[in-house]
Residue frames as qw, qx, qy, qz and C-alpha x, y, z in Angstrom:
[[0.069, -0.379, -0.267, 0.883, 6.58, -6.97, 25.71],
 [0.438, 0.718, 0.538, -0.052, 3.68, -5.07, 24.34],
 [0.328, 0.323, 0.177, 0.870, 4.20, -2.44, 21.79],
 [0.046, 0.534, 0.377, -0.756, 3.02, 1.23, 22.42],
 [0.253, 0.601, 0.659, 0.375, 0.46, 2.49, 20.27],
 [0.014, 0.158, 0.099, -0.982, -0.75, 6.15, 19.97],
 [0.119, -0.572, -0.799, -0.141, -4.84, 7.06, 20.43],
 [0.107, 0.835, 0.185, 0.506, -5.89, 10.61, 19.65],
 [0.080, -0.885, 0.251, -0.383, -3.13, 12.12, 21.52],
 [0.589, -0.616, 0.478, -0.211, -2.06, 9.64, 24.30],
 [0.531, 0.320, -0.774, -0.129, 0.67, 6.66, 23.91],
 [0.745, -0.331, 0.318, -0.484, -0.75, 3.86, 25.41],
 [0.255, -0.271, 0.923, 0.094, 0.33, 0.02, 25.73],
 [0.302, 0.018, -0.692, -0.656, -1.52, -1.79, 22.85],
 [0.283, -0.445, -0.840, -0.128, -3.96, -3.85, 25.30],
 [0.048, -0.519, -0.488, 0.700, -5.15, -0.52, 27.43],
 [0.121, 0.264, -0.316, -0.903, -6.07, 1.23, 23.67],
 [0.265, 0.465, 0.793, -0.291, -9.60, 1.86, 22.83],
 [0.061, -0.030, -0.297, -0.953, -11.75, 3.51, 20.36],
 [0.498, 0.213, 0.438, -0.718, -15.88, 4.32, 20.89],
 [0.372, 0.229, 0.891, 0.122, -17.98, 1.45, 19.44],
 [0.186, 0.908, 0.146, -0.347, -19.78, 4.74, 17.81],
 [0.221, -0.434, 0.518, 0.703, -16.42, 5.25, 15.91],
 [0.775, 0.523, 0.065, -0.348, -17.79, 5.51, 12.10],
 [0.132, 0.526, -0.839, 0.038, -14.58, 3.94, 11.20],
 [0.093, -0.177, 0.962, -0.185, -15.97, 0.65, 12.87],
 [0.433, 0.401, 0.595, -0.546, -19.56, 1.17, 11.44],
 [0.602, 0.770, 0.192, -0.091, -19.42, 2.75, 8.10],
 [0.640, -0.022, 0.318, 0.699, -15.29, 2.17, 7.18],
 [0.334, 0.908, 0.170, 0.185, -15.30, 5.87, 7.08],
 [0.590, -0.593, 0.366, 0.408, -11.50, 6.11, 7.82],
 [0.634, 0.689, -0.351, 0.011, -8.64, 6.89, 5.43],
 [0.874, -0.363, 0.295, 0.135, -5.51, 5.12, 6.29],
 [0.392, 0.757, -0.517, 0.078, -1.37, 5.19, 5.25],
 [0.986, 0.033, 0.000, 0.165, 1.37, 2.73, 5.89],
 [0.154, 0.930, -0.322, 0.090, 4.46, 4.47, 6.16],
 [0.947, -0.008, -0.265, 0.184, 7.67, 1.86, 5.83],
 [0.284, -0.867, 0.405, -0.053, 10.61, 1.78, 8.20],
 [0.870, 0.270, -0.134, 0.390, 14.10, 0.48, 7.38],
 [0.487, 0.209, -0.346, 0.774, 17.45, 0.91, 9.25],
 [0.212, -0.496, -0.497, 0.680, 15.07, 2.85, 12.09],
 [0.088, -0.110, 0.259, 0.955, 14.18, 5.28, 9.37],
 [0.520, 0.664, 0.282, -0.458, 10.91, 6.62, 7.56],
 [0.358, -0.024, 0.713, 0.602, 10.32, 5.88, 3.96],
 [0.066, -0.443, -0.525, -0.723, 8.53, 8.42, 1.80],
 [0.027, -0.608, -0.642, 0.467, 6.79, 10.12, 4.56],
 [0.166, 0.404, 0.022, -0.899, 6.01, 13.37, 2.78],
 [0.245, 0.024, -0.842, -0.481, 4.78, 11.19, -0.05],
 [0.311, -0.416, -0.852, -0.068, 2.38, 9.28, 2.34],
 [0.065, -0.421, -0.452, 0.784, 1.65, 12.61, 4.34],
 [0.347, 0.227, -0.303, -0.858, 0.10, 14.15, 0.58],
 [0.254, -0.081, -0.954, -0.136, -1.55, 11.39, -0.08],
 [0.157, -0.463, -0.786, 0.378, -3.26, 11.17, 3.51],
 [0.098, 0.463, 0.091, -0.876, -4.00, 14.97, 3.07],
 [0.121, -0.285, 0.665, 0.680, -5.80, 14.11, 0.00],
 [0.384, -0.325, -0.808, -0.306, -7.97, 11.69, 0.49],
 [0.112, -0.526, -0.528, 0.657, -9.35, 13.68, 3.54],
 [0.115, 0.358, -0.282, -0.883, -10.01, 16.28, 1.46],
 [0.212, 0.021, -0.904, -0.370, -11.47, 14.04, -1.13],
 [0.307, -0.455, -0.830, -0.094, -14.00, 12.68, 1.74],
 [0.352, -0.703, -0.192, -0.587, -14.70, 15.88, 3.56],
 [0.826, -0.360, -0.362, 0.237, -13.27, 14.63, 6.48],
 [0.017, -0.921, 0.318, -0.223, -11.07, 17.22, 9.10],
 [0.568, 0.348, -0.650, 0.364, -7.62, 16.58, 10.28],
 [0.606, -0.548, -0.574, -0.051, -7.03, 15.92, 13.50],
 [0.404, -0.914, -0.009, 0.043, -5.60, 18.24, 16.14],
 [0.771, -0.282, 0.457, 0.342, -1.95, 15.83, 15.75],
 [0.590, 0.806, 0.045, -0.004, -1.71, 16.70, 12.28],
 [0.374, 0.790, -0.437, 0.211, 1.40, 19.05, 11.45],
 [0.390, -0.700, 0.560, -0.211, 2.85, 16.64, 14.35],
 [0.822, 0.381, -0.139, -0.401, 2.82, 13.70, 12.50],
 [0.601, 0.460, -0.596, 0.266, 6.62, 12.89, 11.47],
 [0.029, -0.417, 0.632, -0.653, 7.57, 13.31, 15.43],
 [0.854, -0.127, 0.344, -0.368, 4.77, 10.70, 16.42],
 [0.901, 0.385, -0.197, 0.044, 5.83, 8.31, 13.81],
 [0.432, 0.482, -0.577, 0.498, 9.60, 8.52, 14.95],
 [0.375, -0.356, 0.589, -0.621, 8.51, 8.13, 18.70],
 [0.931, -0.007, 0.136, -0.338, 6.51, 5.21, 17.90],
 [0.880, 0.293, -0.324, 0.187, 9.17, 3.45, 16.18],
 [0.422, 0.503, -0.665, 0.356, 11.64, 4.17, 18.92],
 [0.441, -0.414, 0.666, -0.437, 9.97, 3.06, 21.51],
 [0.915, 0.010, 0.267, -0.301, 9.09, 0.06, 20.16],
 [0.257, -0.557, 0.707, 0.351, 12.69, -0.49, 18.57],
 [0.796, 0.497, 0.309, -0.153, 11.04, -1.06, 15.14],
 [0.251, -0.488, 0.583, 0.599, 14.45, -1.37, 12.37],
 [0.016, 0.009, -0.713, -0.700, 12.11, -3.15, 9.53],
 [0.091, 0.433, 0.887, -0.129, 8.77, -3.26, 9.17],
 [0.100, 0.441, 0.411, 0.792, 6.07, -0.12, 9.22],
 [0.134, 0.211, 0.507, -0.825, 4.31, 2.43, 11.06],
 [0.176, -0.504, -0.672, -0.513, -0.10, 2.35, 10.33],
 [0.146, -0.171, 0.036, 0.974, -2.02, 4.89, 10.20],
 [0.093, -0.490, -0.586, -0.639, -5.74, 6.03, 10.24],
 [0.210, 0.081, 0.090, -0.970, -7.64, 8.88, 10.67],
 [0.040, -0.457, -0.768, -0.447, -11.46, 8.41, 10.45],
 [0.208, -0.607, -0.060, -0.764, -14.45, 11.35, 10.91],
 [0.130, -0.301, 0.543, -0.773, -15.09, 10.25, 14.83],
 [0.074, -0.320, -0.921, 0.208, -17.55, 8.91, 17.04],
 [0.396, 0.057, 0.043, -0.915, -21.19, 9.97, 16.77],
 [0.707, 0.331, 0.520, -0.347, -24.75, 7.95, 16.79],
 [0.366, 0.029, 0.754, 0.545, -24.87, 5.87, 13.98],
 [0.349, 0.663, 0.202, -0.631, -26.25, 7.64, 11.12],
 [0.642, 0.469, 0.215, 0.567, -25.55, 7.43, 7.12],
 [0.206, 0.934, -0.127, 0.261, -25.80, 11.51, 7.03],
 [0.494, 0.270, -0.439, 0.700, -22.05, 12.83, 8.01],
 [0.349, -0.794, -0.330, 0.373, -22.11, 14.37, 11.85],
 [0.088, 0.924, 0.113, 0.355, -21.50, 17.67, 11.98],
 [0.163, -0.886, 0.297, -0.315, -19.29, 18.12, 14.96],
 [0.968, -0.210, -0.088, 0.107, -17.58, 14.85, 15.50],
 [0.326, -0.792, 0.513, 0.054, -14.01, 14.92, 16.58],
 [0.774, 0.338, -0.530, -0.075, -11.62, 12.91, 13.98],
 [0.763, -0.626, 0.156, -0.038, -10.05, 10.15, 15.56],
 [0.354, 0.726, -0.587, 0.059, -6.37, 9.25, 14.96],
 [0.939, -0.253, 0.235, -0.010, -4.85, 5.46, 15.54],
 [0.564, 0.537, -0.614, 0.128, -0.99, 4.33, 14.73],
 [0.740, -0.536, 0.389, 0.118, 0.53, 1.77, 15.77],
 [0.089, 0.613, -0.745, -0.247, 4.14, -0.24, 14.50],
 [0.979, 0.184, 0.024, -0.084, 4.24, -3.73, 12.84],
 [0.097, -0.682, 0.689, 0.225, 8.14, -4.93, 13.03],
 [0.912, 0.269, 0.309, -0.017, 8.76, -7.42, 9.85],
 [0.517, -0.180, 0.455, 0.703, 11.67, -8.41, 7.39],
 [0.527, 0.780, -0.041, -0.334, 11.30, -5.92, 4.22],
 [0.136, 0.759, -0.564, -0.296, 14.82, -7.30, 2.95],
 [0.124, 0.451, -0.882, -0.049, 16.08, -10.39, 1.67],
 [0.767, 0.089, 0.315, -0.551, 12.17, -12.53, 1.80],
 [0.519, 0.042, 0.854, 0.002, 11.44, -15.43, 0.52],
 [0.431, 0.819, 0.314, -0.214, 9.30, -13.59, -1.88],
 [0.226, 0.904, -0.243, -0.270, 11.65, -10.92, -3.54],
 [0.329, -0.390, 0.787, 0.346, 14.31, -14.04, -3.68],
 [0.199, 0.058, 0.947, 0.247, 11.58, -16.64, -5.49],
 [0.304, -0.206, -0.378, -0.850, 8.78, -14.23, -6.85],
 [0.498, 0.151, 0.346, -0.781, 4.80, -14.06, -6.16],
 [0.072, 0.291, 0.861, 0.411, 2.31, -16.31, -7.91],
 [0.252, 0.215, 0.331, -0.884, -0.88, -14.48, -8.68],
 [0.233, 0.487, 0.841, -0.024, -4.49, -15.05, -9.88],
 [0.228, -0.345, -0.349, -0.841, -7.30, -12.85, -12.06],
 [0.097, 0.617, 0.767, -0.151, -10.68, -11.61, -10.35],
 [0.020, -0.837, -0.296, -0.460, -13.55, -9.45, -11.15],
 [0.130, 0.057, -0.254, 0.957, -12.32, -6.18, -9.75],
 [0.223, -0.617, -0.721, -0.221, -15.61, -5.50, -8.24],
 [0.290, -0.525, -0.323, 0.732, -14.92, -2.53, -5.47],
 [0.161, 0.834, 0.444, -0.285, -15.96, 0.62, -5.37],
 [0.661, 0.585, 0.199, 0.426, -15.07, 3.18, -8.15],
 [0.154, -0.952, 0.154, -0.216, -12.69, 5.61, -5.69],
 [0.932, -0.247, -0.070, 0.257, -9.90, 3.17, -5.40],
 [0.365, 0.583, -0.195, 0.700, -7.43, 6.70, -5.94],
 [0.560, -0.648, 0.079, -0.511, -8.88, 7.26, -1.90],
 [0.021, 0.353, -0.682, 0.640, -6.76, 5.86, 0.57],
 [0.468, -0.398, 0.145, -0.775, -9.36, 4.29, 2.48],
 [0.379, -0.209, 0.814, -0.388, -10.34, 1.53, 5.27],
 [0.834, 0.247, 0.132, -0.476, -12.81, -0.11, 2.98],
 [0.166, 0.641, -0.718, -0.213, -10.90, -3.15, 2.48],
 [0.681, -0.085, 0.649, -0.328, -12.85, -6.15, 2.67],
 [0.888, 0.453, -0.045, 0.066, -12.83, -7.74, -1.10],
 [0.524, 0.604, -0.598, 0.054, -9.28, -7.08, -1.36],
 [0.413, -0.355, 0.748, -0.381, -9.05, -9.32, 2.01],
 [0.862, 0.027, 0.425, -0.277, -11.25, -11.60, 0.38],
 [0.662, 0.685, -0.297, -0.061, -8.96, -11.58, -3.20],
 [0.230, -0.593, 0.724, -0.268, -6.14, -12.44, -0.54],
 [0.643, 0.154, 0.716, -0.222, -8.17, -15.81, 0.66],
 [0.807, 0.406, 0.368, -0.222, -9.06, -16.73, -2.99],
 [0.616, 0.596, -0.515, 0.005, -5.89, -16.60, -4.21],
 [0.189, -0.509, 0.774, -0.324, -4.29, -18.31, -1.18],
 [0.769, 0.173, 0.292, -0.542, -6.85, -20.54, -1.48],
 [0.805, 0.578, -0.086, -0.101, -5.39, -21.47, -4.96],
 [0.844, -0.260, 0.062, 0.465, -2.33, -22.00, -3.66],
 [0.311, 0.709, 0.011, 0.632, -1.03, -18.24, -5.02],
 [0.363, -0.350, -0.415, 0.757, -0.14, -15.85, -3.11],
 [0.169, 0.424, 0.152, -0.877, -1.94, -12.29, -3.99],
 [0.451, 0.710, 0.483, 0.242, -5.15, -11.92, -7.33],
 [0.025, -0.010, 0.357, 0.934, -4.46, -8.97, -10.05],
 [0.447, 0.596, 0.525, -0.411, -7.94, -7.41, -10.40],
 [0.124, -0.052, 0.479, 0.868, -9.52, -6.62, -13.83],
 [0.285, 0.641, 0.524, -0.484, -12.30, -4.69, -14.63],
 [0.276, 0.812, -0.078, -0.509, -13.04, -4.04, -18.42],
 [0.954, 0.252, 0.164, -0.005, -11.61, -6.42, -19.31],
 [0.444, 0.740, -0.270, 0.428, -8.13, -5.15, -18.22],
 [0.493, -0.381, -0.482, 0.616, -6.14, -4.91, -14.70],
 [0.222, -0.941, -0.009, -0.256, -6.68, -2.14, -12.54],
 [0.210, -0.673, 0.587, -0.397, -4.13, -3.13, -9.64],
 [0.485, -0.063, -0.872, -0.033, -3.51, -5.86, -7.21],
 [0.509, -0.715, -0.477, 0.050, -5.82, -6.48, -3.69],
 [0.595, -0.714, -0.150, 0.336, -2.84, -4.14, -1.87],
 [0.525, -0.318, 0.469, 0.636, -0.30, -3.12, -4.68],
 [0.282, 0.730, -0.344, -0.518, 0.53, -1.06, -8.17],
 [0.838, 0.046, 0.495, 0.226, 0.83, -4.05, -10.63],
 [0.074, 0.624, -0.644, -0.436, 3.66, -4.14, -13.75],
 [0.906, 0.366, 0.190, 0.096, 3.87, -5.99, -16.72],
 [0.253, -0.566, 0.594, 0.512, 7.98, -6.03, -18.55],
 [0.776, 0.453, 0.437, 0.029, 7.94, -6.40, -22.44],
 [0.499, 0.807, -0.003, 0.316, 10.78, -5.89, -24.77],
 [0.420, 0.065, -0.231, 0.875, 12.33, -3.93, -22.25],
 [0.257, -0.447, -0.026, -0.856, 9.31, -1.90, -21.49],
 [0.010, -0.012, -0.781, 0.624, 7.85, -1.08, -18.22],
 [0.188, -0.352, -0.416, -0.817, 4.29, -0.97, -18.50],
 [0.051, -0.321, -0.785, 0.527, 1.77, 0.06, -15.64],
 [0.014, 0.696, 0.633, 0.339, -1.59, 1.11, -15.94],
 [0.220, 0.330, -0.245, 0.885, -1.94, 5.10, -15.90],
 [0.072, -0.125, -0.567, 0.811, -3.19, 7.21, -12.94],
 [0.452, -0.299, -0.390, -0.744, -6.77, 7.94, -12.87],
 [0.617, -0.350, 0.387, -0.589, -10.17, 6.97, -10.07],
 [0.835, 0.266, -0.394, -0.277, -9.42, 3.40, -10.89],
 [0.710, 0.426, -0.370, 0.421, -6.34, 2.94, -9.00],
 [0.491, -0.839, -0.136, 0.191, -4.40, 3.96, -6.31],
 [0.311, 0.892, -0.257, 0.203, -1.92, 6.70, -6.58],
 [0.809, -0.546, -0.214, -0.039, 1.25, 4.71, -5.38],
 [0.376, -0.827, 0.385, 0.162, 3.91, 6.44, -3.46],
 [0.612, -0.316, 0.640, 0.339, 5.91, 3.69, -4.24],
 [0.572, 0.611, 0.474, 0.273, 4.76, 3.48, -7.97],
 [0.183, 0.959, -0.208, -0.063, 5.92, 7.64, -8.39],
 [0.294, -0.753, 0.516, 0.282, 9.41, 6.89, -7.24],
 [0.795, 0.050, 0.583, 0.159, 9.73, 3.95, -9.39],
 [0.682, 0.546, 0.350, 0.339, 8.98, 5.18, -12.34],
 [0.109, -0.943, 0.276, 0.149, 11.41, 8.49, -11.30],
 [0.534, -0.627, 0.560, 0.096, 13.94, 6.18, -11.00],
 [0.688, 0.376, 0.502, 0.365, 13.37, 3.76, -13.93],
 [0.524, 0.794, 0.195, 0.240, 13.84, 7.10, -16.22],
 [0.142, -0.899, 0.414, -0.005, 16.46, 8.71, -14.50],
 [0.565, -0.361, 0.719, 0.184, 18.18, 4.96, -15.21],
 [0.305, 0.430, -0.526, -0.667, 17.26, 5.24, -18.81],
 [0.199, 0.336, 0.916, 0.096, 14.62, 2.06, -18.75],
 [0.311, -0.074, -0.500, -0.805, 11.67, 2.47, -20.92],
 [0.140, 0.366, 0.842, -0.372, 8.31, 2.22, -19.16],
 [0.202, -0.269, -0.649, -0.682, 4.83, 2.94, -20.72],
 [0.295, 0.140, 0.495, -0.805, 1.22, 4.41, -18.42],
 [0.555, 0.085, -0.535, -0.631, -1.47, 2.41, -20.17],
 [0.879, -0.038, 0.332, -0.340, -4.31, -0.44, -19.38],
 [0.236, 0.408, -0.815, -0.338, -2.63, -3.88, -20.16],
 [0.854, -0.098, -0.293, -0.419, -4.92, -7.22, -20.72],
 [0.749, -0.427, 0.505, -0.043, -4.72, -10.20, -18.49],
 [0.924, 0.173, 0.178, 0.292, -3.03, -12.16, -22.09],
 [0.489, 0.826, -0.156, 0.231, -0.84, -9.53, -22.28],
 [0.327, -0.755, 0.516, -0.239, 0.43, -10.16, -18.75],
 [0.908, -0.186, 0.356, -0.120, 0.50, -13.78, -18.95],
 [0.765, 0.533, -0.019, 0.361, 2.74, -13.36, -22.12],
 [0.193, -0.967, 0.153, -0.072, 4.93, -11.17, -20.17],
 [0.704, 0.290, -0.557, 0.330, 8.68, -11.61, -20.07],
 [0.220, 0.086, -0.707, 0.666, 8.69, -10.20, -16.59],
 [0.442, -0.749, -0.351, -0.347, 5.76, -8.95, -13.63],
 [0.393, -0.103, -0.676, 0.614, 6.07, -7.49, -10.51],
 [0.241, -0.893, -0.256, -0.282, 3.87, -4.95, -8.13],
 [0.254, 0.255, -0.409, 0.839, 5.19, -2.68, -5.86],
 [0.479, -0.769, -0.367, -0.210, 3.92, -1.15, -2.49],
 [0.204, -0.833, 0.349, -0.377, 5.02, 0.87, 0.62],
 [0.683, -0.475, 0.552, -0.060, 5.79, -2.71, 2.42],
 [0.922, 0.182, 0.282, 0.195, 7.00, -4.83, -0.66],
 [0.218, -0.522, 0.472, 0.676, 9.31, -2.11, -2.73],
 [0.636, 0.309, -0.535, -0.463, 9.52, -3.82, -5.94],
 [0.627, 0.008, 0.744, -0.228, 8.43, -7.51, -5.32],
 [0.126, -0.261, 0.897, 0.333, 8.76, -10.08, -8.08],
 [0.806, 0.128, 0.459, -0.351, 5.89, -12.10, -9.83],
 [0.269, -0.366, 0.858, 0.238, 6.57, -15.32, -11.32],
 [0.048, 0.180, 0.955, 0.230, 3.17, -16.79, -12.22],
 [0.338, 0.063, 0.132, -0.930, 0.15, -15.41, -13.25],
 [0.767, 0.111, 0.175, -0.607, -3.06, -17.16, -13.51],
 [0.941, 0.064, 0.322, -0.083, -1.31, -20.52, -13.99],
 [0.653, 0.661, -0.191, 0.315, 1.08, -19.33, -16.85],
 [0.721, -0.378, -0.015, 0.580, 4.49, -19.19, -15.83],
 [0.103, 0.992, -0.003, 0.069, 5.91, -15.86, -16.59],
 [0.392, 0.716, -0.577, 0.003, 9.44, -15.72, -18.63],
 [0.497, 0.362, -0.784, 0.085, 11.80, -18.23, -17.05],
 [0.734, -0.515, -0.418, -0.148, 9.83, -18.66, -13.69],
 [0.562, -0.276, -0.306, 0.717, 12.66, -16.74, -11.90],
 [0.205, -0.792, -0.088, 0.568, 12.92, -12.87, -10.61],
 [0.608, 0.666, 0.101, 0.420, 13.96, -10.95, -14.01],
 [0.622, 0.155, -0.105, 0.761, 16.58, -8.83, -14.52],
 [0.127, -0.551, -0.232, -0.792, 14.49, -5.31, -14.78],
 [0.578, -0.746, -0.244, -0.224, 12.20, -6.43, -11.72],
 [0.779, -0.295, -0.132, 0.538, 15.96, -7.19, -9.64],
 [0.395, 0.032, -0.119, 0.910, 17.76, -3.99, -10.67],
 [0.309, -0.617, -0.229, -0.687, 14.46, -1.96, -10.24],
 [0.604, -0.693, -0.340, -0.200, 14.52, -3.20, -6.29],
 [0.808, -0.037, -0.105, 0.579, 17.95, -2.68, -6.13],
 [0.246, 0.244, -0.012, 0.938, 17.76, 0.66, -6.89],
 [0.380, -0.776, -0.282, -0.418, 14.31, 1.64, -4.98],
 [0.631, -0.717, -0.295, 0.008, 15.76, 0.59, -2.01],
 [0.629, 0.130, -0.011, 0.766, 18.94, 2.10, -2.69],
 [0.168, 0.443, 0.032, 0.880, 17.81, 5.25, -3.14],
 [0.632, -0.650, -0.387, -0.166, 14.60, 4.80, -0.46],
 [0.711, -0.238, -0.209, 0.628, 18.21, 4.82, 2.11],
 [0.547, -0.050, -0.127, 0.826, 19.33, 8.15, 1.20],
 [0.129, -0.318, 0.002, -0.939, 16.64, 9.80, 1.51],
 [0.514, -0.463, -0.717, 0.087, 15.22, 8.14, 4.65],
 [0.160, 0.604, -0.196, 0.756, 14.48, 10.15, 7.64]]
């Protein structure tokens, strides 16, 4: 069966949905864009990914769309008709259709696309036997705190670590990480958590807040700070986090194995408890 999708206002079956070759979204990846995960039939962090989305509009000038404040009540209508239990609802918004131009139009109408994606989030192959990852130049643009549709290096960081037989690249710019192609990246020393702090460098991630709520409210030590690629490769643990991984494991970084080449302790009870707590305060 197809799935139903939703296109500025109307659900529609996924092969009758259209947007205007005009869309600046599909010309000039002016679109912002959320992810919003779904477990047990539920929403995870939606108010989280609803500030966010409000944000980075803002951010680009960009109006909401009409659907706005109606948001949660699409999202829950998409996932039940499409009887979605793991996986995620996406989500973008971009300024509308108008003649192609650089300057912004003036009176375009935003446009508004979600559809569902139904995948395992529990019990992967991944989160059992970790990630392997690679270094590149972080080369993107210098708003990576924006939400946005511009996503074509980290697609290519994808392919050039797969390539390598890996599975995702850590970027580093400065001769530090920033992040990974899709994800909040972690280094574990000592017992300390260390991720790199908040700033236009980055993305602000949902997941990444609760974490570290949760690491301190479980009395782990974590540190906000730039960490070098030899500092990760010495790491006793790694892992990254996102809205569709949780906390997600990495074993190998640029070739080094990383502590015993298994899931650490810290990165295990950190996903234990995200997704604990993610549960009770699903909606």
């Amino acid at each position: 069966m197809s799935r139903t999708v939703y296109v500025n206002g109307q659900y529609l079956p996924e092969e009758d949905a259209t947007v205007s070759i005009f869309d600046r979204g599909f010309l000039m990846a002016d679109g912002v864009y959320e992810v919003t995960s779904v477990l047990d039939g539920k929403l995870l962090e939606f108010d989280g990914h609803l500030k966010r989305l409000e944000r980075s509009l803002n951010e680009l000038g960009m109006d909401k769309p009409e659907a706005f404040d109606g948001l949660l009540e699409i999202h829950r209508e998409l996932v039940a008709r499409n009887n979605v239990d793991q996986g995620g609802v996406y989500l973008q918004i971009t300024r509308g259709a108008a003649d192609r131009d650089f300057v912004f139009p003036k009176d375009a109408k935003p446009t508004l696309v979600m559809f569902t994606q139904s995948k395992p989030l529990l019990d992967t192959a991944a989160s059992e036997n970790g990630l392997k990852v690679i270094f590149l130049e972080d080369i993107r643009w210098g708003r990576r705190d924006i939400k946005t549709v511009q996503l074509l290096y980290p697609s290519m960081g994808k392919m050039m670590a797969k390539a390598e037989g890996c599975d995702d690249a850590w970027l580093v710019e400065d001769g530090f990480v920033t992040e990974g192609t899709s994800n909040n990246a972690y280094i574990v020393k000592d017992g300390k958590i260390i991720t790199r702090d908040l700033s236009t460098d980055i993305l602000h991630g949902i997941t990444r807040a609760s974490i570290l709520k949760y690491a301190e409210e479980a009395q782990m030590v974590f540190e906000e700070r730039p960490f070098t690629p030899e500092e990760a490769k010495e790491a006793d643990e790694a892992f990254i986090s996102s809205a569709s991984t949780f906390v997600m494991p990495i074993v190998e970084i640029d070739g080094s194995t990383i502590g015993d080449g298994k899931p650490g302790a810290t990165t295990q009870r950190l996903r234990e408890i995200y997704i604990e707590e993610s549960r009770k305060r699903a909606i």
